[in-house]
C-alpha positions as CSV (number, residue, x, y, z in Angstrom):
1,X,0.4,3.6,31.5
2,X,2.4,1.0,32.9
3,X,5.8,2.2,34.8
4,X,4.4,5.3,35.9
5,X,4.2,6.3,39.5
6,X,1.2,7.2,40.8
7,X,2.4,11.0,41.0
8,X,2.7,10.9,37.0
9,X,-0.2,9.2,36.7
10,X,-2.1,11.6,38.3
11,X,-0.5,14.5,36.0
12,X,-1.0,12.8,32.8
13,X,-4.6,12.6,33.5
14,X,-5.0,16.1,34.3
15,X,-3.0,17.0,31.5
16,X,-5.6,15.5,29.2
17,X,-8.3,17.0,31.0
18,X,-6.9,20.2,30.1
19,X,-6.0,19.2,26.3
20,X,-9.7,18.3,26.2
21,X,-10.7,21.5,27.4
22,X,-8.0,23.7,25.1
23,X,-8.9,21.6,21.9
24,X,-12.3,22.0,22.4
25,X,-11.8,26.1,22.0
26,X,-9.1,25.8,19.5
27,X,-11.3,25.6,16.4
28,X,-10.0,22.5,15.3
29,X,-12.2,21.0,11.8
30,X,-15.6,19.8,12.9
31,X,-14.6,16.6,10.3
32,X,-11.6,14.7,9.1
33,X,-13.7,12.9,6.7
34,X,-13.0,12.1,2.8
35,X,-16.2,13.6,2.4
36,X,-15.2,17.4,2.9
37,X,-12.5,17.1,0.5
38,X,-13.0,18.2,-3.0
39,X,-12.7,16.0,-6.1
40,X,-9.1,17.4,-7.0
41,X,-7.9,16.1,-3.1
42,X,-10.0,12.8,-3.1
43,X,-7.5,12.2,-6.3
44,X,-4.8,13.0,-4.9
45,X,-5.3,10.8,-1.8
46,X,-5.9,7.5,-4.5
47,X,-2.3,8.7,-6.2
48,X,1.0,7.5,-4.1
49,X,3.0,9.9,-6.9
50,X,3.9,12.1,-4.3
51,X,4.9,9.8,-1.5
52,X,8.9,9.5,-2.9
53,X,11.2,11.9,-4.4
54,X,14.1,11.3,-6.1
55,X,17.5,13.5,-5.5
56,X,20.0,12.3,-8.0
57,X,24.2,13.1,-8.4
58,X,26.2,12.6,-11.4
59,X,28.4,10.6,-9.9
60,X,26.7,8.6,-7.0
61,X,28.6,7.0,-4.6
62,X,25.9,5.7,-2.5
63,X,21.9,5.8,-2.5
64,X,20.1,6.6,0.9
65,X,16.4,7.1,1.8
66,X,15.4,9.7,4.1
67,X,12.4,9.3,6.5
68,X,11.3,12.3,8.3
69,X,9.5,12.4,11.4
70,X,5.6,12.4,12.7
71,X,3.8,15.5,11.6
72,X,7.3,17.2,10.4
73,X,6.9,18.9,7.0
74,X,9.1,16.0,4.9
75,X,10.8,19.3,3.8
76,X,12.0,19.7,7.1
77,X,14.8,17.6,6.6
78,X,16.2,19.1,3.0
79,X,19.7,20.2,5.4
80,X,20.0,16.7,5.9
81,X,19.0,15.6,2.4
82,X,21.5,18.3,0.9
83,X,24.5,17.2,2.9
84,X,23.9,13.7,1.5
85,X,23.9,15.3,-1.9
86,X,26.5,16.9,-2.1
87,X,28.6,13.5,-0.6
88,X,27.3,12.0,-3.8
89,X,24.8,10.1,-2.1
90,X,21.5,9.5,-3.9
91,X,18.3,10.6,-1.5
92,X,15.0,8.9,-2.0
93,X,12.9,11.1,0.3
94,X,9.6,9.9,2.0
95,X,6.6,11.8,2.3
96,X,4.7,9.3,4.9
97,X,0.9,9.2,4.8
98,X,-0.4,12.2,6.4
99,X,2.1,14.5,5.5
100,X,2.9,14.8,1.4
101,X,2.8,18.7,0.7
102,X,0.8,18.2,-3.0
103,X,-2.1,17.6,0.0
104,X,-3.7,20.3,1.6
105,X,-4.4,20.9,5.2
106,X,-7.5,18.7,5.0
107,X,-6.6,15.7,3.0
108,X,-3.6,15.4,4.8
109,X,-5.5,15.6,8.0
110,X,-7.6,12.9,6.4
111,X,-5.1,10.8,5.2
112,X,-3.5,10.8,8.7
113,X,-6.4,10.1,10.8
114,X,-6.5,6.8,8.4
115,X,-3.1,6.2,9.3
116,X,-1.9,3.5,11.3
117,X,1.9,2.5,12.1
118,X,1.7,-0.7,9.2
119,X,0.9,2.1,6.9
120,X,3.9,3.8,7.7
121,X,5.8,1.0,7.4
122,X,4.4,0.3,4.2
123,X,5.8,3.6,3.2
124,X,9.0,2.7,3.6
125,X,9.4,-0.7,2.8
126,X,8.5,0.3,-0.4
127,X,10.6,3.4,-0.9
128,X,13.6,1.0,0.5
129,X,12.7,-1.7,-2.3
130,X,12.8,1.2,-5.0
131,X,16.1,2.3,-3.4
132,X,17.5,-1.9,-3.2
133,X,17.0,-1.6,-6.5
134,X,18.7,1.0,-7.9
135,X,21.6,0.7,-5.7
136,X,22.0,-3.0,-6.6
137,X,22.1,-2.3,-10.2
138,X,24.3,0.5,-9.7
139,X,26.3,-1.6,-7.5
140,X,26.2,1.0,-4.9
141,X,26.2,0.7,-1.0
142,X,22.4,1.6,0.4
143,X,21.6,3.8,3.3
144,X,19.0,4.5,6.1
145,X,18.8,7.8,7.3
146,X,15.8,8.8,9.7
147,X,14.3,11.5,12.3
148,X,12.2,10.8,15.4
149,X,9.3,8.4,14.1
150,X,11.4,8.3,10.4
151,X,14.7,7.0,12.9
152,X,12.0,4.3,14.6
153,X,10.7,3.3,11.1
154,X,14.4,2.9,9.8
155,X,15.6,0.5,12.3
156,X,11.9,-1.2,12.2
157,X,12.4,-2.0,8.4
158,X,15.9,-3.6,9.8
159,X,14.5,-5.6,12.5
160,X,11.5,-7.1,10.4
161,X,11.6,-6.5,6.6
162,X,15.5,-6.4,5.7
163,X,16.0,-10.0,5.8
164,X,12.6,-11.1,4.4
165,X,13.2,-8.9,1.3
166,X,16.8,-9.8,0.5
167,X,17.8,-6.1,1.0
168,X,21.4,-5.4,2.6
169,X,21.4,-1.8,4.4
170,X,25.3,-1.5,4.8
171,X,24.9,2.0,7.3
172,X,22.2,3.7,9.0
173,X,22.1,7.8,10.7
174,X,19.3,7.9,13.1
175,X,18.5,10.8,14.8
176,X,16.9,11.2,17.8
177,X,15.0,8.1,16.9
178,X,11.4,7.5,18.4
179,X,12.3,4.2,20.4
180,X,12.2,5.3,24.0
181,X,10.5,8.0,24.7
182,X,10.3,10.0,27.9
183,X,7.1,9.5,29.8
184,X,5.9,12.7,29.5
185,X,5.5,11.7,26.0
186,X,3.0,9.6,26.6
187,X,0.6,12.2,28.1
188,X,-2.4,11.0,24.9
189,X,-2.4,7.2,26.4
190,X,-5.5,7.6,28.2
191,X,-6.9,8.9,25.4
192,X,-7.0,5.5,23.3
193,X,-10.8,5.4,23.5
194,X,-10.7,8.6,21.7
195,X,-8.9,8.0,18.7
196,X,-10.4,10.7,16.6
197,X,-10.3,14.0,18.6
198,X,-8.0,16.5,17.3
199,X,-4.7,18.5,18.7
200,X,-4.1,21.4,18.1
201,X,-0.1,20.9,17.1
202,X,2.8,21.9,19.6
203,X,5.8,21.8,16.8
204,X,6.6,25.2,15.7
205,X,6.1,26.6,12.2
206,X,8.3,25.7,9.0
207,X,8.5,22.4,10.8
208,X,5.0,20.9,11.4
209,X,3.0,19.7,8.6
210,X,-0.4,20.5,10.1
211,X,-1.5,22.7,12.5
212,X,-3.7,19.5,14.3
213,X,-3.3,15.6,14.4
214,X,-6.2,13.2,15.2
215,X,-4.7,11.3,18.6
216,X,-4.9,8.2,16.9
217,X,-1.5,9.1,15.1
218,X,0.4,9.5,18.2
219,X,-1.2,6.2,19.2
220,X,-0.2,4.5,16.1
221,X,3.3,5.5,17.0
222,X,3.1,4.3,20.8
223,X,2.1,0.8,18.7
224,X,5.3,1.3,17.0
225,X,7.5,1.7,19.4
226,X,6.0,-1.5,21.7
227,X,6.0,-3.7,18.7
228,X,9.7,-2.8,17.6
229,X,10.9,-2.9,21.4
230,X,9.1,-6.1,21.8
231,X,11.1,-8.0,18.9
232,X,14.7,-6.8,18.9
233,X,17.6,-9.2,18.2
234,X,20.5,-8.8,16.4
235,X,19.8,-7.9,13.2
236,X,20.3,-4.7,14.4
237,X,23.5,-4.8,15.6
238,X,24.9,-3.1,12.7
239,X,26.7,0.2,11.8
240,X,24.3,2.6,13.2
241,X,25.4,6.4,13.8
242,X,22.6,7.6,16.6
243,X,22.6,11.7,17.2
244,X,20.4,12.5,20.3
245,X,20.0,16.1,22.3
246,X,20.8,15.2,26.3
247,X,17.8,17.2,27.0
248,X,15.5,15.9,24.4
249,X,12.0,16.6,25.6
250,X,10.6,13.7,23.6
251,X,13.1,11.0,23.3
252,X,14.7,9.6,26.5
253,X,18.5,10.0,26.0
254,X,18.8,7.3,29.2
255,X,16.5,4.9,28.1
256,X,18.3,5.2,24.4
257,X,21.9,4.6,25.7
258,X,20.3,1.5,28.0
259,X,18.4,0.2,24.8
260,X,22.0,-0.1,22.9
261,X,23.7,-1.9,26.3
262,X,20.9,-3.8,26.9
263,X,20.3,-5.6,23.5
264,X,24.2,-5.5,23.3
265,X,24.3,-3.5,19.8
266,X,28.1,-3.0,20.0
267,X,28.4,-1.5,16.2
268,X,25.8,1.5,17.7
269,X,27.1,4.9,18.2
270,X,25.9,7.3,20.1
271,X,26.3,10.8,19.7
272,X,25.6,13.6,22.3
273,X,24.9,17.0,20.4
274,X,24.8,20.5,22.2
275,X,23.4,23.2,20.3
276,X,25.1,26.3,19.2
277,X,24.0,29.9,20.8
278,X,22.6,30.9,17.4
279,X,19.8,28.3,17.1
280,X,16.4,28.6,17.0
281,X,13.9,28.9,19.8
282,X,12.6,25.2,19.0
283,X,12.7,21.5,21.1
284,X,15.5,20.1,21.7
285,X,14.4,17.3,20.1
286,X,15.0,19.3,16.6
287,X,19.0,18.2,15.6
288,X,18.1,18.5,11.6
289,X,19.9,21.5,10.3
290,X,21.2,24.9,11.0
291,X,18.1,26.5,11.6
292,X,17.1,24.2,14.6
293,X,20.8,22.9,15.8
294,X,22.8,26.5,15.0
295,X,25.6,26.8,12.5
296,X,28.3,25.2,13.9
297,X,26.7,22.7,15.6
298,X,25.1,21.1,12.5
299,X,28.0,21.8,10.9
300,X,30.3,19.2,13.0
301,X,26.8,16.8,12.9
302,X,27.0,16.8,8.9
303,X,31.0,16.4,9.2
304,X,30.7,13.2,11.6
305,X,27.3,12.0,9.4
306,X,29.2,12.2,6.1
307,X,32.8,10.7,7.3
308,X,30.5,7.9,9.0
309,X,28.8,6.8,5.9
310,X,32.0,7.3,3.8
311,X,33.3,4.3,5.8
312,X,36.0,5.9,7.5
313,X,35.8,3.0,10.2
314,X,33.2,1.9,12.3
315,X,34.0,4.3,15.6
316,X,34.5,8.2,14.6
């Protein structure tokens, strides 16, 4: 809770009083134990067959794996996969732990209550080795392309895995990334000595993949964010297209534009996007398609993503 006034302070606490009180009438599951799941689940949790997908072109160009972000259905972001597509830009989509849709409700409730941020990181270091892999013997540029927690985790495998495996991420398209927040986003802090009560979900439907998360997830992504923030250098000062809503509720579009002058990440670019009248009645913090941005807004987004990882020049 450090950084907060004593104003705030006071309102985070009695904002957890009163998620206390709601989740404890929400009918939450009484358990998030392997032990309520059935056998074909408890299999299915063992199998990592449905962590990546492939998306493939006949003629790729480029390869690029998509990271969506915490408790987002991983389809959520098929706008952004099928703009890559049709670029000719292989997608390798992750499904981080906690959110694969061949799990139900309850084993993926399970699986992310047993999550912690190295899992997720785990995640995608190994979905970006699969894609290093592929695109080096294609001899094909690779990308990084992620959303909220999936943006945080893209520029985290940068900043400590890039170099260590020997992979070369030549462009990366973050939006909205989960590396300052706002402090109204840290409202579950003083819950850390409850890791496993339940939430009843605030993200709106066709986007959330369950309807409750343990708090030890959002925790696991407050560890995240202090452990990337707390080891930046210049490693990431590479070609890095950053979308962000002014009026995020999540994200803090200030504390975004004074990470990039503060750490002196000259290649970064950062991109303010209004949404068009005909979007949906969802955050602001949702910039991932037509659905949540409007038509012609996610239209110019896709239009300044693709000429960005084309190469057409570091500044748009």
């Amino acid at each position: 809770m450090d950084g907060l006034s004593p104003r705030k302070t006071g309102v985070v606490r009695w904002f957890v009083a009163l998620l206390l009180l709601v989740s404890g009438c929400a009918g939450y599951p009484a358990s998030i134990d392997r032990q309520q799941l059935t056998a074909e689940q408890l299999a299915a949790l063992e199998s990592d067959s449905y962590t990546y997908e492939w998306i493939t072109t006949d003629q790729p160009k480029a390869v690029a794996v998509l990271v969506h972000g915490l408790n987002l259905l991983p389809d959520a972001m098929d706008d952004i996969a099928d703009a890559l597509s049709s670029a000719n830009i292989d997608v390798l989509g992750v499904s981080l732990s906690g959110h694969a849709d061949e799990l139900d409700q309850q084993g993926r409730l399970v699986q992310l209550g047993e999550a912690d941020f190295s899992v997720w990181q785990n995640d995608v270091r190994n979905a970006v080795l699969e894609a290093s892999a592929y695109a080096n013997e294609a001899g094909l540029p690779l990308y990084l392309v992620g959303f909220s927690l999936g943006g945080l985790l893209s520029a985290d495998y940068q900043l400590h895995f890039a170099a260590n495996d020997s992979v070369v991420i030549d462009r990366m398209v973050l939006f909205a990334p989960a590396i300052s927040l706002r402090w109204s986003s840290y409202l579950l802090y003083p819950l850390q000595a409850f890791p496993e009560v339940v939430l009843p979900s605030t993200s709106p439907d066709g986007y959330r993949a369950n309807d409750f998360a343990p708090v030890s997830a959002y925790l696991a992504l407050y560890e995240g964010i202090d452990r990337f923030n707390d080891s930046v250098d210049q490693s990431l000062n590479m070609p890095v297209l950053l979308f962000m809503h002014s009026r995020d509720e999540l994200v803090s579009d200030n504390r975004i534009r004074g990470f990039i002058a503060n750490n002196n990440l000259t290649r970064w670019q950062y991109v303010n996007v209004e949404k068009s009248d005909d979007a949906a009645n969802v955050l602001n913090h949702l910039i991932i398609g037509p659905d949540s941005l409007g038509v012609a807004a996610w239209l110019k987004v896709r239009e300044q993503m693709l000429s960005f990882l084309e190469g057409d020049g570091d500044r748009l």
